[in-house]
SEVO-159467 format. One record per residue (C-alpha): residue in one letter; x, y, z. Coordinates in steps of 0.02 Angstrom, whole numbers, plus 50000, padded with zeros to 5 digits. Example, Ala and Ser with C-alpha at 12.3 -4.5 7.8 and 13.67 -1.06 7.14 Angstrom:
# residues 2
<type a; east 50615; north 49775; up 50390> .
<type s; east 50684; north 49947; up 50357> .
//
This chain:
# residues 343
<type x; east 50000; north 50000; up 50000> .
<type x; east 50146; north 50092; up 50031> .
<type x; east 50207; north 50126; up 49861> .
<type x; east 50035; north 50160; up 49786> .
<type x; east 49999; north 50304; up 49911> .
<type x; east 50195; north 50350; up 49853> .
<type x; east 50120; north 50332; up 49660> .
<type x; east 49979; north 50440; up 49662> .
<type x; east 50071; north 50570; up 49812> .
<type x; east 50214; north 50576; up 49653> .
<type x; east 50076; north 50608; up 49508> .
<type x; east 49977; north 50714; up 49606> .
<type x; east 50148; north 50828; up 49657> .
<type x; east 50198; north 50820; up 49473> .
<type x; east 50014; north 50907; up 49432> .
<type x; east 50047; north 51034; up 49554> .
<type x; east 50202; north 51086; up 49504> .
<type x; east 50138; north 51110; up 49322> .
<type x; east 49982; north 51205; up 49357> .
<type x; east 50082; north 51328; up 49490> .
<type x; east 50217; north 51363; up 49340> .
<type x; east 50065; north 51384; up 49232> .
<type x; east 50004; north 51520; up 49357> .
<type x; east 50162; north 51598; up 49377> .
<type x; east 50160; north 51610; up 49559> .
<type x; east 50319; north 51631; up 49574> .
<type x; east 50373; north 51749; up 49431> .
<type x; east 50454; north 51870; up 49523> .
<type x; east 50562; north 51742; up 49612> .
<type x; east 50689; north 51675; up 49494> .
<type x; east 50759; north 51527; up 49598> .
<type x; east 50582; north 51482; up 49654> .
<type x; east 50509; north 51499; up 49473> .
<type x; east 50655; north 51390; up 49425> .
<type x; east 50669; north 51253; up 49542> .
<type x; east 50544; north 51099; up 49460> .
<type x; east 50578; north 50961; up 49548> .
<type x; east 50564; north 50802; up 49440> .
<type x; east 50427; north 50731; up 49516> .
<type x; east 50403; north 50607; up 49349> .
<type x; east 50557; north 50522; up 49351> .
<type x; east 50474; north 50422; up 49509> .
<type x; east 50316; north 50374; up 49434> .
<type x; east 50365; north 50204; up 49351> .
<type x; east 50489; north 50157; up 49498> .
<type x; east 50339; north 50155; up 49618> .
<type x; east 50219; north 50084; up 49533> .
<type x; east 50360; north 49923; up 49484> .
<type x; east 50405; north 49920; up 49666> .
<type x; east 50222; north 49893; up 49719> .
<type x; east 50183; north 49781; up 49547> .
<type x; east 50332; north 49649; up 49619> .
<type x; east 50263; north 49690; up 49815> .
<type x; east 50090; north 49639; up 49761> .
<type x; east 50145; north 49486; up 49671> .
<type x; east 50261; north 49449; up 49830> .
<type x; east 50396; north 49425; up 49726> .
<type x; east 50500; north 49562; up 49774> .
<type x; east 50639; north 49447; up 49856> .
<type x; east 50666; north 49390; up 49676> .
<type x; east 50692; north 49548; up 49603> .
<type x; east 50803; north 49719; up 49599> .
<type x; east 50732; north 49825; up 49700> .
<type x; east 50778; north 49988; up 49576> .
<type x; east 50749; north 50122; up 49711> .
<type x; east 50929; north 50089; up 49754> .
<type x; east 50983; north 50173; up 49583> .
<type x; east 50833; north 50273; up 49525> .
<type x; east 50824; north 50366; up 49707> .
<type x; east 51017; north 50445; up 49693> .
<type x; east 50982; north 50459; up 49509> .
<type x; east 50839; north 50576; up 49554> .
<type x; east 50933; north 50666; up 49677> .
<type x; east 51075; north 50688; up 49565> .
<type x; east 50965; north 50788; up 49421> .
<type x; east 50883; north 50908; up 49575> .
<type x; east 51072; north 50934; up 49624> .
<type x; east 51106; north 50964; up 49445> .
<type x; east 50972; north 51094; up 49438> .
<type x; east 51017; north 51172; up 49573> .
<type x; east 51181; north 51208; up 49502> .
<type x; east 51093; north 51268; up 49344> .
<type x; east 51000; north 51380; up 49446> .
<type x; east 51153; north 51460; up 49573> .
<type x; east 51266; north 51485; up 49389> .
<type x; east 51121; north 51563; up 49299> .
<type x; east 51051; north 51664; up 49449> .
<type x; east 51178; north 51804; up 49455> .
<type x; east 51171; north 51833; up 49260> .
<type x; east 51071; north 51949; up 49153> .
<type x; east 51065; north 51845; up 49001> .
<type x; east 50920; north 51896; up 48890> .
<type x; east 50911; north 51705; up 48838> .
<type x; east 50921; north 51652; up 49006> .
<type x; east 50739; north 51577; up 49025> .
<type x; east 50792; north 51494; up 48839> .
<type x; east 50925; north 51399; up 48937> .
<type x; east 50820; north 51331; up 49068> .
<type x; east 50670; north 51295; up 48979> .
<type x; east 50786; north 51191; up 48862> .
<type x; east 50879; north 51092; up 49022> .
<type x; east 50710; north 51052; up 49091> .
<type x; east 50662; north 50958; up 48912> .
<type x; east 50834; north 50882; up 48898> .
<type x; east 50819; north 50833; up 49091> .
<type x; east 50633; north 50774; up 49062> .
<type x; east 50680; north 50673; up 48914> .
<type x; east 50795; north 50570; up 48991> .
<type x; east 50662; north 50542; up 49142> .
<type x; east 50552; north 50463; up 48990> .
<type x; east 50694; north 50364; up 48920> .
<type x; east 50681; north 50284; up 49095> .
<type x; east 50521; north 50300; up 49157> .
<type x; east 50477; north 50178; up 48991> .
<type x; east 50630; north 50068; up 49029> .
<type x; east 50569; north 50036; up 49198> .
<type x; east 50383; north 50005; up 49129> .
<type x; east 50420; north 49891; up 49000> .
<type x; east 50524; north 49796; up 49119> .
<type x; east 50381; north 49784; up 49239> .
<type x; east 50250; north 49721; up 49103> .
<type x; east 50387; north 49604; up 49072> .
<type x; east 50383; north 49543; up 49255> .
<type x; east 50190; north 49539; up 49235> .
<type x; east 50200; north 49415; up 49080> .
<type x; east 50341; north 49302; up 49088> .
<type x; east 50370; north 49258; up 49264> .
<type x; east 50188; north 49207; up 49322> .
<type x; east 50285; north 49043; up 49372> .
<type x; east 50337; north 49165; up 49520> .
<type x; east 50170; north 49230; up 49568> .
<type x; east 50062; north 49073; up 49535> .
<type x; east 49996; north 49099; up 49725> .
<type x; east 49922; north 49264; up 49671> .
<type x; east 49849; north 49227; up 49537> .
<type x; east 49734; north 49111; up 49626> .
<type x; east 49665; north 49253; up 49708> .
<type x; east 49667; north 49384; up 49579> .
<type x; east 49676; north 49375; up 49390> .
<type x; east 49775; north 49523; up 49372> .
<type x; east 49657; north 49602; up 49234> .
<type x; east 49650; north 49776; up 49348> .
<type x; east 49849; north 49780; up 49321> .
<type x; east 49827; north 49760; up 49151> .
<type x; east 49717; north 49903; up 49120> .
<type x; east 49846; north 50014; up 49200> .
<type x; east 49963; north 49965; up 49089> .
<type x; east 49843; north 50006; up 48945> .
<type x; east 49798; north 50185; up 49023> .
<type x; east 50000; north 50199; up 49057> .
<type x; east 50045; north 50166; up 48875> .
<type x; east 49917; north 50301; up 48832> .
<type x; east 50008; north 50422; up 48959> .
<type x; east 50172; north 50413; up 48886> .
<type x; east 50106; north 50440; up 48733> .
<type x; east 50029; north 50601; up 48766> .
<type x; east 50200; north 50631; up 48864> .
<type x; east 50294; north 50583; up 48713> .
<type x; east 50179; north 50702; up 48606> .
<type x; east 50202; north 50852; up 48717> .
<type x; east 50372; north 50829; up 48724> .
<type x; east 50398; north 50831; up 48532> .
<type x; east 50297; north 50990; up 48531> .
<type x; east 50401; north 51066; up 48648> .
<type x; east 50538; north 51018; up 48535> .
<type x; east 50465; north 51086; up 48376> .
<type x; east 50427; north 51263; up 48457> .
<type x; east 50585; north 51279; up 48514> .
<type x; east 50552; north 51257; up 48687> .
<type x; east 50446; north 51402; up 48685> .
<type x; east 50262; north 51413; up 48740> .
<type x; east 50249; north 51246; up 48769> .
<type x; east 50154; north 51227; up 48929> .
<type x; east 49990; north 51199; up 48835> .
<type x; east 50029; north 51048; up 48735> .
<type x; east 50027; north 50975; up 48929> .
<type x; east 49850; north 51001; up 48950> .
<type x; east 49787; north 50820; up 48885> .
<type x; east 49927; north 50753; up 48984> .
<type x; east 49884; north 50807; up 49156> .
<type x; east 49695; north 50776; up 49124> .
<type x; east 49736; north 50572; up 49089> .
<type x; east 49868; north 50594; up 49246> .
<type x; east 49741; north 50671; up 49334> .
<type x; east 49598; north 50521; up 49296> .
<type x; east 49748; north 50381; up 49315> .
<type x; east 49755; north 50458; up 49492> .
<type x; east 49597; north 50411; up 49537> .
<type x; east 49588; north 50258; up 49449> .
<type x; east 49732; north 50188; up 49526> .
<type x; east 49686; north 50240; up 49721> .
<type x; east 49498; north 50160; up 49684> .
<type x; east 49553; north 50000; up 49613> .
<type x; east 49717; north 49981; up 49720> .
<type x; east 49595; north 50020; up 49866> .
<type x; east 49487; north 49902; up 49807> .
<type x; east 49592; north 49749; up 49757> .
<type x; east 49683; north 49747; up 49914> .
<type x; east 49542; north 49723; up 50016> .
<type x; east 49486; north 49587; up 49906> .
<type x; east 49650; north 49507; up 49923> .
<type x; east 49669; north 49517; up 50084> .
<type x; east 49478; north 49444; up 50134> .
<type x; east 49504; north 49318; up 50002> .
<type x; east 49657; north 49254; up 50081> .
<type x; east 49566; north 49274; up 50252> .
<type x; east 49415; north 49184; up 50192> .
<type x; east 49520; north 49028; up 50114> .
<type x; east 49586; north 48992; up 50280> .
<type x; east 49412; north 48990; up 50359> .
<type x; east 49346; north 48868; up 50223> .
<type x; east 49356; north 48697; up 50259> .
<type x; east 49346; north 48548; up 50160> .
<type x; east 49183; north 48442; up 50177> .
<type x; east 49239; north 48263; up 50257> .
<type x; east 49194; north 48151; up 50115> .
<type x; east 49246; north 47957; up 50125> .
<type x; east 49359; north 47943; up 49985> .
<type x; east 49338; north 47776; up 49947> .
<type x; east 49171; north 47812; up 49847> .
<type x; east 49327; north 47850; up 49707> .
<type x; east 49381; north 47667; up 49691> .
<type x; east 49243; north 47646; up 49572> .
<type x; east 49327; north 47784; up 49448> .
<type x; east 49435; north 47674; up 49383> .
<type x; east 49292; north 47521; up 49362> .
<type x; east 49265; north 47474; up 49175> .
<type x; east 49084; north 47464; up 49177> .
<type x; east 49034; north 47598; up 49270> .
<type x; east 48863; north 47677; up 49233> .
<type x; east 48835; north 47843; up 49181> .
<type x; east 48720; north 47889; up 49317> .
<type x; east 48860; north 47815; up 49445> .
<type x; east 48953; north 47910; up 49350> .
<type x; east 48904; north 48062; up 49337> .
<type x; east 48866; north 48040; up 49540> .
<type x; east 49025; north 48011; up 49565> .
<type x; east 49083; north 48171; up 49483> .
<type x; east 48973; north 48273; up 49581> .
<type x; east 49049; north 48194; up 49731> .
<type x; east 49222; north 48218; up 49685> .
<type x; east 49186; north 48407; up 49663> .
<type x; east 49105; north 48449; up 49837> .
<type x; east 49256; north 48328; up 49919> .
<type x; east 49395; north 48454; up 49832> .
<type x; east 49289; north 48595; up 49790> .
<type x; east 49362; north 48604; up 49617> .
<type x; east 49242; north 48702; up 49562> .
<type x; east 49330; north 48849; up 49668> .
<type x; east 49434; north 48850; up 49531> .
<type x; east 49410; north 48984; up 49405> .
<type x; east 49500; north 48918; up 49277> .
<type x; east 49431; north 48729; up 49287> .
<type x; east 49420; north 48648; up 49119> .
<type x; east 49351; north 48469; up 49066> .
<type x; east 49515; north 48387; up 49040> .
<type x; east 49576; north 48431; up 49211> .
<type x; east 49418; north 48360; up 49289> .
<type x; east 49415; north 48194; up 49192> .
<type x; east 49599; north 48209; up 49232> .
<type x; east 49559; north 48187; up 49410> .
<type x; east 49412; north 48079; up 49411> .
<type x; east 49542; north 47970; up 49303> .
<type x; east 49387; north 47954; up 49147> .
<type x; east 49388; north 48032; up 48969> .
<type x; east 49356; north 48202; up 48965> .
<type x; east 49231; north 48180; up 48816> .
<type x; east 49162; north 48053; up 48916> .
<type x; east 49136; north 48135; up 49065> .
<type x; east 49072; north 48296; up 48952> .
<type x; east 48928; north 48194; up 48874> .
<type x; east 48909; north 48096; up 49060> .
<type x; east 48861; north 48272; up 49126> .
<type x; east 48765; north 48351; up 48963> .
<type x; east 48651; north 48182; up 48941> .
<type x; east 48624; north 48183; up 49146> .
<type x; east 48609; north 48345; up 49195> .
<type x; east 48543; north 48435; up 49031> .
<type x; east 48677; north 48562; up 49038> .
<type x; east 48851; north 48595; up 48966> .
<type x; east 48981; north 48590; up 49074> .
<type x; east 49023; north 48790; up 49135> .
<type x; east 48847; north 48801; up 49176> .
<type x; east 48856; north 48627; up 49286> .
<type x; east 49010; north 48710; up 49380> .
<type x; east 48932; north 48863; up 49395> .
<type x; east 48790; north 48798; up 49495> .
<type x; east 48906; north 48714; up 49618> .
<type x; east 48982; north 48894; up 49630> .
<type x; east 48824; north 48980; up 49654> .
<type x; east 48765; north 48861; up 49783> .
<type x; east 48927; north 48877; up 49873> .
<type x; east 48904; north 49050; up 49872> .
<type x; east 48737; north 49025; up 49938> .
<type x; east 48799; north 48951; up 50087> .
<type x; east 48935; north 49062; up 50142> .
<type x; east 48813; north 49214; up 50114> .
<type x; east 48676; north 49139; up 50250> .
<type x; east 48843; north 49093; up 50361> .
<type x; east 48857; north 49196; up 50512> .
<type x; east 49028; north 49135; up 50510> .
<type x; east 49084; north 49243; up 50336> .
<type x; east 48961; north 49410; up 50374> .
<type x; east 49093; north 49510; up 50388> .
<type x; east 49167; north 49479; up 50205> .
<type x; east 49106; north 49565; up 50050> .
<type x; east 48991; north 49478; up 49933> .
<type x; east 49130; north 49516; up 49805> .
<type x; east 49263; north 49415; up 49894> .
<type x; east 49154; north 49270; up 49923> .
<type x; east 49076; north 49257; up 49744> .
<type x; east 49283; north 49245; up 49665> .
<type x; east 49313; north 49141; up 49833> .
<type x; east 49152; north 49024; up 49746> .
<type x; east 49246; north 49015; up 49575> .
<type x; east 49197; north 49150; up 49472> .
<type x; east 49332; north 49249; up 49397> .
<type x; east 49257; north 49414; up 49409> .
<type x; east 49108; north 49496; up 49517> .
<type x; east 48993; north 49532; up 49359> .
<type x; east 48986; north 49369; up 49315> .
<type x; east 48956; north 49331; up 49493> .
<type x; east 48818; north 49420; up 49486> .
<type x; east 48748; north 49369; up 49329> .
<type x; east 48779; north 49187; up 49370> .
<type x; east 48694; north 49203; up 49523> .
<type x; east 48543; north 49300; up 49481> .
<type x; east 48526; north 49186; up 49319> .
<type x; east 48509; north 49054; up 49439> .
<type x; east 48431; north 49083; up 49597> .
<type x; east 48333; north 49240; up 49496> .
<type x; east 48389; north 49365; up 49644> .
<type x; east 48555; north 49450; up 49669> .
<type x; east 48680; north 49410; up 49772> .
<type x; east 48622; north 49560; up 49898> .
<type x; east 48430; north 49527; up 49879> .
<type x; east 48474; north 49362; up 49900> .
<type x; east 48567; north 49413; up 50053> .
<type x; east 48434; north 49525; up 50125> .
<type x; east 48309; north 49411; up 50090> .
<type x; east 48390; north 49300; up 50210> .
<type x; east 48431; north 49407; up 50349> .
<type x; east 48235; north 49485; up 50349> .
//
């Protein structure tokens, strides 16, 4: 949590700075009209630090702070400098010089700023061997979007950059506008999801532990492996099998993986449960997941979790089709359901 409250507190900063130098507040003072701290170059650092924090990976990679902190330092020291050599001299360019620096210095904070995000989607896509315990709670798709609204960001970055470029570095401060609006919207984004999503995780993790596992004899399974079983034994069996492991808890359960384990051909087992049950098979786990949800709803035990947390803690991937599951189903939704109950 940490480093997103450090995210949006380095955005937020950033849009500060720009609209007080668009208000000239300090005009008349040259070393405070002159001193921008480069709030940007932090931006990407953070939000890596939390991405590899909130796939609890972070013993397994650099932790960049080490290098991008002193960098950062280094380029206010820099400016600094700029500012004590320049302060004491009447040069008619003068504000040429420094509006020039701050592009050259803001440049090389995007050269970086998209080094360190491209290594972070990389993190995100080829090492979920390293955060497989994560991603049975979350699916990540939230983190995703980010990145989509963050490519978008430096694009408008890289835009008013290259108009600041083509005008000379003169009267450039509106070809910033777009950029702070989508800054402006990412900051909210990111503190209602990352507000959000936490909580989630953390009650999902809370409600796994709380679970337990019906006490089912498991030698009912001996007849899996029976030649001549019959497809209502079958198909009994099955159901069985999926209340004793709750598979169906398991968002991304597929038909091979269940015949896998019931030790039966999957397109056996898929016409088993289509010719018994009159359904295909994601609407024959779903029901199991609604009616699991069901139960931990009316549980005194789980009140104090959101109906979110227990419909993904059910099996369903995402809370609108939680919702639409459930209300397909039982013809309520999960909260009339819930009030309904507790009358």
């Amino acid at each position: 949590m940490q480093f997103i409250n450090l995210l949006v507190l380095t955005i937020s900063l950033n849009n500060l700075q720009s609209w007080i130098v668009t208000k000239n507040f300090f005009n008349n003072y040259f070393i405070l009209d002159y001193t921008h701290i480069p709030w940007h170059f932090l931006i990407a650092p953070f939000f890596y630090m939390f991405l590899i924090n909130y796939l609890e990976i972070e013993k397994q990679q650099k932790n960049i702070l080490k290098i991008i902190v002193p960098t950062f330092l280094l380029t206010i020291c820099i400016r600094i400098g700029f500012i004590y050599f320049y302060s004491e001299k009447a040069l008619v360019n003068r504000d040429y010089i420094f509006e020039k620096y701050t592009s050259i210095e803001e440049i090389f904070s995007l050269l970086v700023s998209l080094a360190v995000f491209g290594y972070s989607f990389h993190v995100l896509t080829k090492k979920e061997t390293l955060f497989a315990k994560i991603l049975s709670f979350d699916n990540l798709k939230w983190i995703y979007t980010f990145f989509k609204l963050g490519l978008f960001t430096y694009l408008f970055w890289m835009i008013a950059l290259a108009i600041t470029v083509a005008l000379d570095f003169k009267e450039f401060i509106y070809s910033y506008y777009p950029l702070r609006v989508l800054t402006t919207v990412l900051i909210y984004w990111i503190g209602y999801q990352a507000i959000i999503q936490l909580r989630l995780l953390k009650e999902r993790k809370k409600l796994r532990k709380q679970l337990t596992v019906s006490s089912i004899k498991k030698e009912i399974f001996k007849v899996h492996n029976e030649k001549n079983i019959d497809q209502k034994q079958l198909f009994n069996n099955i159901k069985l099998l999926l209340l004793e492991k709750q598979l169906f808890t398991e968002p991304k359960l597929t038909v091979e993986f269940l015949a896998n384990e019931a030790d039966v051909n999957a397109t056996k087992l898929s016409n088993t449960i289509k010719q018994i049950s009159d359904k295909n098979f994601n609407d024959f786990i779903n029901e199991f997941r609604v009616d699991f949800a069901k139960q931990l709803l009316i549980d005194e035990t789980y009140k104090n979790y959101t109906i979110t947390a227990i419909g993904l803690e059910s099996g369903f991937n995402s809370k609108s089709a939680f919702y639409a599951t459930f209300k397909k189903l039982t013809g309520f939704t999960p909260s009339d359901f819930l009030k309904n109950n507790f009358k």
